[in-house]
C-alpha positions in Angstrom: 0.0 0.0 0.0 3.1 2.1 0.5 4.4 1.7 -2.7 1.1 2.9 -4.2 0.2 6.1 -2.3 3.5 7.0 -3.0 3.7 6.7 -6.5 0.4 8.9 -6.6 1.7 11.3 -4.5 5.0 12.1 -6.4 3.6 11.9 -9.9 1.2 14.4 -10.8 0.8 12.8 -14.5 0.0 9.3 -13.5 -2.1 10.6 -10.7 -4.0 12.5 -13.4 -4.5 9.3 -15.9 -5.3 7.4 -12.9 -8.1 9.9 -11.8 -9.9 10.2 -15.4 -9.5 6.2 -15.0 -11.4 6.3 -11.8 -14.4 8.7 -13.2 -14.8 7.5 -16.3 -14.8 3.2 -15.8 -17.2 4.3 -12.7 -19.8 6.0 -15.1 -19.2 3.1 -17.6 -20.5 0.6 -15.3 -23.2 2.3 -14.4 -24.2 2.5 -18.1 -23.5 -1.3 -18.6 -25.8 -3.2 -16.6 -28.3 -0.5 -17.1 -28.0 -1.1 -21.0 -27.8 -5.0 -20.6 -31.0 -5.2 -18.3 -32.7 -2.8 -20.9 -32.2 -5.1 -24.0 -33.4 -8.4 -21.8 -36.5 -5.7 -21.2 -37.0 -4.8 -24.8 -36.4 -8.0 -26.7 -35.8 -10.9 -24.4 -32.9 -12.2 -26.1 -29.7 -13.3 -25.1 -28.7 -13.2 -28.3 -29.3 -9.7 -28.4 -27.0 -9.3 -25.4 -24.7 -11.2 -27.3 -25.0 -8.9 -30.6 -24.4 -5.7 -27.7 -21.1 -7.6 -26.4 -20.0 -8.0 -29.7 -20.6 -4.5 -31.1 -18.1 -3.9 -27.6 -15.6 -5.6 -29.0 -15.1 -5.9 -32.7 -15.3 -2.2 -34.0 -11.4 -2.9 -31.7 -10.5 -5.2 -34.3 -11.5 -3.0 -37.4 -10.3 0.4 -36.0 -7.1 -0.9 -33.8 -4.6 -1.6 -36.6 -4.3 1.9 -37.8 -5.1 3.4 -33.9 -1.7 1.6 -33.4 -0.5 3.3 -36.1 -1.6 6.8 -35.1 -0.8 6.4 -31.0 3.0 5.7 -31.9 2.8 8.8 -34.7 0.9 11.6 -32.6 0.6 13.4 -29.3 -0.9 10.5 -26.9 -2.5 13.3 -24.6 -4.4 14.9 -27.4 -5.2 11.2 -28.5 -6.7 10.4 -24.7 -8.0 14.0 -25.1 -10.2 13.2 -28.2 -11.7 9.9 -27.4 -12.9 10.8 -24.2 -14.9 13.8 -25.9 -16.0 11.6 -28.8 -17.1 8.5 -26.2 -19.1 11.5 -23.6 -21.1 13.1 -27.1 -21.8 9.3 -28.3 -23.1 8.1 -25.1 -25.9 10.3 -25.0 -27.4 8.5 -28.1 -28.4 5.4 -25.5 -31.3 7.8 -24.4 -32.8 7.7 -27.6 -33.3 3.4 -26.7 -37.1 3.0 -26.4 -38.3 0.6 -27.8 -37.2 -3.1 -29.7 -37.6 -1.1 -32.8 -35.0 1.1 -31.9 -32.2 -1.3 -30.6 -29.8 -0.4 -33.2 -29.7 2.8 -31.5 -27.7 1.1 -28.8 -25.6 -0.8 -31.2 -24.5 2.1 -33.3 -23.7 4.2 -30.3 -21.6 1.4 -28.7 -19.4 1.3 -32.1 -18.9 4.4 -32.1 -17.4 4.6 -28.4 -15.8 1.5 -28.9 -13.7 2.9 -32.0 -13.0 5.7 -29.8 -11.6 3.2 -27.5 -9.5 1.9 -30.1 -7.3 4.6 -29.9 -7.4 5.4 -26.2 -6.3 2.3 -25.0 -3.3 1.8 -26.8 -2.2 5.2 -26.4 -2.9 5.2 -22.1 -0.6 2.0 -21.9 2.0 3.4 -24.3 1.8 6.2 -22.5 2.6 4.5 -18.7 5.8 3.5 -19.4 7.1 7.3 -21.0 5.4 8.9 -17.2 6.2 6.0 -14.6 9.6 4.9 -13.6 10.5 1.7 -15.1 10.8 0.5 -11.4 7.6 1.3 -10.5 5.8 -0.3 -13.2 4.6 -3.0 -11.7 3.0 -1.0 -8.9 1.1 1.4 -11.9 -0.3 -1.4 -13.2 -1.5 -2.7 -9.9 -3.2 0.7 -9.4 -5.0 0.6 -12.8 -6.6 -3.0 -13.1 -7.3 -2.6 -9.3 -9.5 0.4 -9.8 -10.7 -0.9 -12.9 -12.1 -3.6 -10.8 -12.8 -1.3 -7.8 -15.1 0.8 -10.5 -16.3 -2.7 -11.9 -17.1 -3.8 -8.3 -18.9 0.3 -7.3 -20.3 0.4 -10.7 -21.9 -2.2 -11.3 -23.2 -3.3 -8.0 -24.7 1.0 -7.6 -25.5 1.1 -11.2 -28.6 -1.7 -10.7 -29.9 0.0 -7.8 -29.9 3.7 -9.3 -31.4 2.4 -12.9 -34.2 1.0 -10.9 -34.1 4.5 -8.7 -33.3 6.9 -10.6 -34.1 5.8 -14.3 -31.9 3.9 -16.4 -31.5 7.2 -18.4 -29.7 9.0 -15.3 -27.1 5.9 -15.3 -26.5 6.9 -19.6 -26.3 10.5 -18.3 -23.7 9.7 -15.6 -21.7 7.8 -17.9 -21.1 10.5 -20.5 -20.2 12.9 -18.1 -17.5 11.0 -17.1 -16.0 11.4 -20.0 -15.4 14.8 -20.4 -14.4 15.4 -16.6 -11.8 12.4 -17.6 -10.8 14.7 -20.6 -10.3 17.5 -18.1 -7.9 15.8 -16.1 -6.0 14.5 -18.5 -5.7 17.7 -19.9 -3.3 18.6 -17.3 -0.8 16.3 -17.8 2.4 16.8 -19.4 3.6 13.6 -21.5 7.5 13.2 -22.9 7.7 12.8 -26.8 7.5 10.2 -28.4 11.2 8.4 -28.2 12.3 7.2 -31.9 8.8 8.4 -33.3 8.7 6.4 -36.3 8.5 8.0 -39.5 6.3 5.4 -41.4 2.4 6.1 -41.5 -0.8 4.0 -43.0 0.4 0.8 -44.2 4.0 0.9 -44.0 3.7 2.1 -40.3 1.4 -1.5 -39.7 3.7 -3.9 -41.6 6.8 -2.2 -39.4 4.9 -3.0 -36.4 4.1 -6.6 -37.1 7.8 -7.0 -38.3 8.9 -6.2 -35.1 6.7 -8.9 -33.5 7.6 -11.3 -35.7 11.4 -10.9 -34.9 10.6 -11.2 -30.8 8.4 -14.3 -30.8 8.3 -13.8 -27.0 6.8 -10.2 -27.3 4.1 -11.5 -30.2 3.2 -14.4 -27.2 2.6 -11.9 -24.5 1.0 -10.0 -26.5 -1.8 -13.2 -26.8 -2.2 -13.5 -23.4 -4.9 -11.4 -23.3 -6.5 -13.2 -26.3 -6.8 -16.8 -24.3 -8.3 -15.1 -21.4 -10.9 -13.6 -23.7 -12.5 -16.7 -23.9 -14.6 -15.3 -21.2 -16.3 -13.3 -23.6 -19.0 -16.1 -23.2 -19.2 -16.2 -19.7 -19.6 -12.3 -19.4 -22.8 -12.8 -21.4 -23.8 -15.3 -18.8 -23.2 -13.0 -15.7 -26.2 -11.4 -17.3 -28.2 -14.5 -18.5 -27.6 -15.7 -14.5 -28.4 -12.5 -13.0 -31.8 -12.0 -15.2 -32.8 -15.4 -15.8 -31.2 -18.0 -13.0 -30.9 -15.6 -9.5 -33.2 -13.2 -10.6 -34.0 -10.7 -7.3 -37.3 -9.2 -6.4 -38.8 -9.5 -10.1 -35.1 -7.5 -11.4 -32.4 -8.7 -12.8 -30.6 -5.1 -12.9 -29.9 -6.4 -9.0 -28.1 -10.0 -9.7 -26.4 -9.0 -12.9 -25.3 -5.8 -10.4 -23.7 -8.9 -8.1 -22.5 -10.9 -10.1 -20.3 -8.0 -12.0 -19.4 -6.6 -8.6 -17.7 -10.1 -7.9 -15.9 -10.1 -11.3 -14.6 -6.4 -10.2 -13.5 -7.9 -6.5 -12.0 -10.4 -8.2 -9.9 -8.4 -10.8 -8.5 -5.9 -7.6 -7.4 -9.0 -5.5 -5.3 -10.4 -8.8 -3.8 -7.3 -9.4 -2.3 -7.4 -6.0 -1.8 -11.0 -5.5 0.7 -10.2 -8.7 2.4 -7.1 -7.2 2.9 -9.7 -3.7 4.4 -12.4 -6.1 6.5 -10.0 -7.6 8.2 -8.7 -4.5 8.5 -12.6 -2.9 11.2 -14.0 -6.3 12.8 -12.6 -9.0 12.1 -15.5 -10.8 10.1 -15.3 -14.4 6.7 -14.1 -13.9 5.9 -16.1 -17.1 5.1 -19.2 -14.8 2.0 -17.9 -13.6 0.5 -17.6 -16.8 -0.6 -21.0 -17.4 -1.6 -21.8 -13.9 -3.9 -19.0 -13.9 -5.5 -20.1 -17.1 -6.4 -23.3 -15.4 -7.5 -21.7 -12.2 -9.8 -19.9 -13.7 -11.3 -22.4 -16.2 -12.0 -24.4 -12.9 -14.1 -21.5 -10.9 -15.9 -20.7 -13.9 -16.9 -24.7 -14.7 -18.1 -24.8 -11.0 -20.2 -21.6 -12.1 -22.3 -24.6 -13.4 -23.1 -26.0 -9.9 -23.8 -23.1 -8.0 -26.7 -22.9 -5.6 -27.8 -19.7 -5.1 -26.3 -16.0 -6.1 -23.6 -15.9 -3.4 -21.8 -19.1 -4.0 -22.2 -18.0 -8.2 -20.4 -14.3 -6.9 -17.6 -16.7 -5.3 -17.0 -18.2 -8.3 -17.0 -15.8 -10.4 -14.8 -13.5 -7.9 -12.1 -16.3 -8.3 -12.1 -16.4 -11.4 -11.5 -13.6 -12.1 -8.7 -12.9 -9.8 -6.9 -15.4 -11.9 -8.0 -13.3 -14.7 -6.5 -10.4 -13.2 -3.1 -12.3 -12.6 -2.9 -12.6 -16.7 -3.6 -9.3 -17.6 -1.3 -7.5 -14.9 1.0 -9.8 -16.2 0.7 -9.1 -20.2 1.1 -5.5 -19.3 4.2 -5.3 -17.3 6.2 -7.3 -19.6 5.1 -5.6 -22.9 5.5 -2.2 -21.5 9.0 -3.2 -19.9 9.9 -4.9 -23.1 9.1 -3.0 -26.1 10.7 0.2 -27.0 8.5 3.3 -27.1 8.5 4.0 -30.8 6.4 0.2 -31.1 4.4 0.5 -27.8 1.3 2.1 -29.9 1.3 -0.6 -31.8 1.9 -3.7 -30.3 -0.9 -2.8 -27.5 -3.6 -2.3 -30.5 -2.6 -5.9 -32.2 -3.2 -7.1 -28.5 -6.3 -5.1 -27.8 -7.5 -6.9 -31.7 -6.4 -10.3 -30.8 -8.4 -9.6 -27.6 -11.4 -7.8 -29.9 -11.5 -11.0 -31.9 -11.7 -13.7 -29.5 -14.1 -12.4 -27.0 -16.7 -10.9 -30.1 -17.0 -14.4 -31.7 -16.8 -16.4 -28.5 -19.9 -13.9 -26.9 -21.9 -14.3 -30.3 -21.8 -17.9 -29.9 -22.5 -18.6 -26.6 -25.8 -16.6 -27.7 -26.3 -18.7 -30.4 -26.2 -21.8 -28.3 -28.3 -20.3 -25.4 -30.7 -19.2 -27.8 -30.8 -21.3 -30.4 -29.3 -24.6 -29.9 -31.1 -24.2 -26.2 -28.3 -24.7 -24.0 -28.8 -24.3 -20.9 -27.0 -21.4 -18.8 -25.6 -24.0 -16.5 -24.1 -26.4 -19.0 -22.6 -23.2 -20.8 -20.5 -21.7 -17.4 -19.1 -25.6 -17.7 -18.2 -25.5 -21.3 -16.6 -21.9 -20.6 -14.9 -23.0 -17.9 -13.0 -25.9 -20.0 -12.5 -24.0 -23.0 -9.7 -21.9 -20.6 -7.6 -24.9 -21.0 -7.5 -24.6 -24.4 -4.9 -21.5 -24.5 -3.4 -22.6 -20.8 -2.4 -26.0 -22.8 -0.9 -24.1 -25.9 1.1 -21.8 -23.6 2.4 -25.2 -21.9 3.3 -27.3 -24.9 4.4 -24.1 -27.3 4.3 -20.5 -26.4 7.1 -21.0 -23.6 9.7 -22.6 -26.3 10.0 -18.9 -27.6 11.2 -17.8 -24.0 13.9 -20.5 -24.3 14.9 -19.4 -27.7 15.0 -15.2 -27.3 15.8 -13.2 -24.1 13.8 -10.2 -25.3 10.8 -10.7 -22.6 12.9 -12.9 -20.3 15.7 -10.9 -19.3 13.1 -7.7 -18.8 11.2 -9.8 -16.4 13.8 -11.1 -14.5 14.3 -7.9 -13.3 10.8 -7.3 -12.6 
């Protein structure tokens, strides 16, 4: 706790992308289960759940090649600067969502903030590494997942109880809001140029990047990570078919989807922490815990299928998700300790695509099977759950041969 207060104390610029963090992942939480419990209202269709999840996701993989592109050619503030304004004027659109007639509302709206995304993703973890000492890394991106899952956890389990207070409109409201006081404090900060800016745009500026991950296999591995754990794109959907459908509370389900997300927020803060502690006990490869907490977390979410009530489903899903958290704490410190500046940009867009990818298509078929090949929600949490062990047995039996092979990630880490 030490280390963390004091790295927000001493560095006004972190402390000012960690506060538009904080604001704007609040608001979008409160705007999430709000929208998800609306389009269970308005169409009754997990598939069009599914459809909303995947609209999330894959304008990433559209949008994020050339965002990479952009991030590692421009000024990353006014990059963060932008987006935020574009995602706060876009949100307002979700107040125009009536009816079933006019659900594409929500879709189009949530492609447009999701571009936006596109780009301000990439650029805020290219931009970490050029404000936060390379020592303290570790500790920034404990602070960031943990209050991603600290807003997850607030969020979500607020955002249920003021749709059904205040309106679901007043949770879109809040959310867009959030944006622009997220612009504003970003605003103040003061980033460092770009460090061997590279001079290649469009096309040429893409194939550079992918060269460079071809050449460091380990970088192009870590840079999956992310990818495997997506595979919880379908069990995200079923946070909201269990919370509507299985546990629903008092004739709601904006209340158990609410719990049910505030456990996969708890979860994510305890992983992010439970990395930082590893960290500090060895100086041993971090890369060992990546295929353990693929397995871990297949296993909660496979005993998702069993679970007797709401609490013992929160459980579950809390662990898993701390596992979860492990993997992408993990991903992040070793890409942004390994990869020079000038690639940053875009080697954490091909990761946010690879992510973008995954999770859209597995989401649109765990719809599919809920809704059309009638599978039930309980059989799906234990198909989820062993489809984890997919990308935990290809990190066993083939991604690690890279790290015998190159030093580029392994000799970062070693001093992590």
């Amino acid at each position: 706790m030490h280390d963390i207060v004091s790295l927000l104390r001493s560095n006004p610029n972190f402390r000012r992308l960690w506060l538009g963090q904080v604001v704007s992942q609040l608001g979008d939480w409160f705007s999430y289960v709000a929208l998800y419990a609306l389009l269970f209202d308005l169409t009754g269709s997990a598939t069009a759940v599914a459809s909303l999840m995947v609209v999330q996701m894959l304008p990433i993989a559209l949008v994020g090649p050339g965002a990479g592109v952009v991030v590692d050619r421009h000024d990353r503030r006014r990059i963060l600067i932008t987006a935020d304004i574009v995602r706060g004027v876009a949100i307002l659109g979700l107040l125009l969502v009536r009816s079933s007639g006019t659900v594409w509302v929500a879709y189009v709206v949530t492609a447009i903030a999701v571009s936006a995304s596109a780009f301000f993703e990439p650029a805020r973890s290219a931009t970490v590494p050029a404000i936060v000492p390379r020592e303290q890394l570790m500790t920034a991106n404990a602070i960031s997942t943990g209050t991603w899952s600290a807003m997850l956890a607030i969020g979500a389990s607020l955002g249920g109880g003021i749709a059904a207070w205040l309106g679901r409109d007043a949770a879109f409201v809040m959310n867009s809001a959030s944006f622009f006081v997220s612009a504003m404090f970003i605003a103040g900060m003061r980033v460092p140029a770009i460090a061997g800016r590279t001079q290649h745009s469009g096309w040429h500026g893409l194939v550079e990047g992918l060269r460079y991950m071809r050449s460091h296999r380990s970088v192009g591995w870590v840079a999956i990570v992310k990818a495997g754990w997506a595979v919880v794109g379908g069990a995200l959907l079923l946070l909201t078919v269990f919370g509507d459908r299985v546990f629903r509370i008092g004739g709601s389900g904006d209340a158990g989807i609410g719990i049910l997300y505030a456990a996969r927020g708890l979860g994510a803060g305890a992983g992010s922490f439970i990395v930082m502690a590893l960290a500090r006990r060895s100086d041993a490869s971090l890369t060992r815990w990546i295929g353990p907490s693929y397995l871990a977390a297949g296993v909660c979410y496979a005993t998702l299928a069993i679970a007797p009530s709401i609490w013992f489903a929160a459980m579950t899903v809390l662990a898993a998700h701390t596992f979860g958290s492990m993997l992408w704490v993990l991903s992040n410190v070793l890409l942004q300790r390994a990869v020079p500046d000038a690639f940053r940009g875009r080697v954490f867009a091909a990761e946010l695509v690879a992510l973008s990818i995954v999770q859209s298509a597995i989401a649109a078929l765990t719809g599919i099977a809920l809704d059309h090949w009638q599978i039930a929600p309980r059989p799906m949490a234990l198909i989820i759950g062993a489809s984890l062990w997919i990308p935990a047995a290809i990190w066993y039996l083939v991604a690690r041969k890279a790290f015998d092979e190159t030093s580029a990630i392994p000799s970062s880490v070693s001093r992590v």
